[in-house]
C-alpha positions as CSV (number, residue, x, y, z in Angstrom):
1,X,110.6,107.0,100.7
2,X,111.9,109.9,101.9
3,X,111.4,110.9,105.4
4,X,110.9,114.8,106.2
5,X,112.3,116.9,108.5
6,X,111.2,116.9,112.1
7,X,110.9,120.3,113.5
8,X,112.7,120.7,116.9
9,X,111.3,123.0,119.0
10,X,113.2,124.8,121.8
11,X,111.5,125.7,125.1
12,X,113.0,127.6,126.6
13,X,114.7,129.0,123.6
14,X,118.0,130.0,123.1
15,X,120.2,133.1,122.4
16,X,122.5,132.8,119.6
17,X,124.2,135.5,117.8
18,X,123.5,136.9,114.4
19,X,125.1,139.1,112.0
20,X,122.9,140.7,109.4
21,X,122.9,142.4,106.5
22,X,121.0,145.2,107.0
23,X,118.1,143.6,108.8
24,X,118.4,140.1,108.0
25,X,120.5,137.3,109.0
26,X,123.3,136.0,107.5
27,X,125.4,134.5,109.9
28,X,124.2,132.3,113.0
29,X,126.3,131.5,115.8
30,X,124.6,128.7,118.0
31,X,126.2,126.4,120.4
32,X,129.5,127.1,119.3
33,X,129.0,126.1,115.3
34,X,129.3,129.3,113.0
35,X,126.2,128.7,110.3
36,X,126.0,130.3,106.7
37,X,122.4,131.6,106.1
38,X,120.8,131.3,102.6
39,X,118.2,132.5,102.2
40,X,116.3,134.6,105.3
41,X,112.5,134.7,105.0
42,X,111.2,137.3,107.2
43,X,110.6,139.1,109.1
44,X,107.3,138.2,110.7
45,X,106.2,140.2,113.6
46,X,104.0,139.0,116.8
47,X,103.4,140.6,119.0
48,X,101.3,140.8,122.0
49,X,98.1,142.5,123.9
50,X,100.0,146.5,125.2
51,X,97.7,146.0,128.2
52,X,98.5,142.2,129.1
53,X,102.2,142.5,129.3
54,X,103.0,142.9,125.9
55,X,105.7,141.9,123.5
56,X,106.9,141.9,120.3
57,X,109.2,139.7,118.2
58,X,110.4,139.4,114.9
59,X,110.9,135.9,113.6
60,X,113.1,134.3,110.3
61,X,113.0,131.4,108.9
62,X,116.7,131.2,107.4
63,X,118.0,127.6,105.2
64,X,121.4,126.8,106.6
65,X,123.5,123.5,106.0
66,X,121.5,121.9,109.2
67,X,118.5,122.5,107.8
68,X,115.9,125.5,108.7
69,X,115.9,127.6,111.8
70,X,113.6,129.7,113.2
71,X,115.1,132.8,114.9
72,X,113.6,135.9,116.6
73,X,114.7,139.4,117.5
74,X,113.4,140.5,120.4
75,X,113.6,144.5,120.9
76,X,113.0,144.6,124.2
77,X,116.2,143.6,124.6
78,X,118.4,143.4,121.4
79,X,118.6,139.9,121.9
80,X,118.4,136.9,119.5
81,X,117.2,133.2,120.1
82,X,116.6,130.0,118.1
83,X,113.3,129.1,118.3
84,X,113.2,125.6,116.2
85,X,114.8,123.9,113.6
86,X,114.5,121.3,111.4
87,X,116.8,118.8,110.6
């Protein structure tokens, strides 16, 4: 049988950087290794309570050659991290 892939989860995550196209990532650049993106699902937004510290982040699941990552923008600080991946 075939075994799936085990999501690996990142705490805390880490910053990678991405070029887009327009909004969504096509190029990933984490821990040195420049990965191809094909295709981006996304974005989906959380965010959280304005009067508890709030924050918001916009996360994509994007199919590379490693498998699936999940990354985030966060606006707060124009900064993107890889959440998880499977491999």
């Amino acid at each position: 049988p075939v075994m799936p892939a085990a999501r690996r989860a990142l705490d805390p995550p880490e910053n990678v950087d991405v070029l887009c196209d327009g909004e969504t990532p096509r190029i990933i650049t984490w821990r040195g290794q420049r990965i191809s993106v094909t295709p981006a699902l996304g974005p989906e937004r959380l965010s959280g309570d304005w009067w508890d510290d709030g924050y918001r982040r916009d996360y994509w699941r994007c199919e590379s050659g490693i498998g699936e990552m999940v990354v985030f923008l966060d606006p707060a600080n124009d900064a993107w991290a890889v959440q998880a991946w499977n491999d």
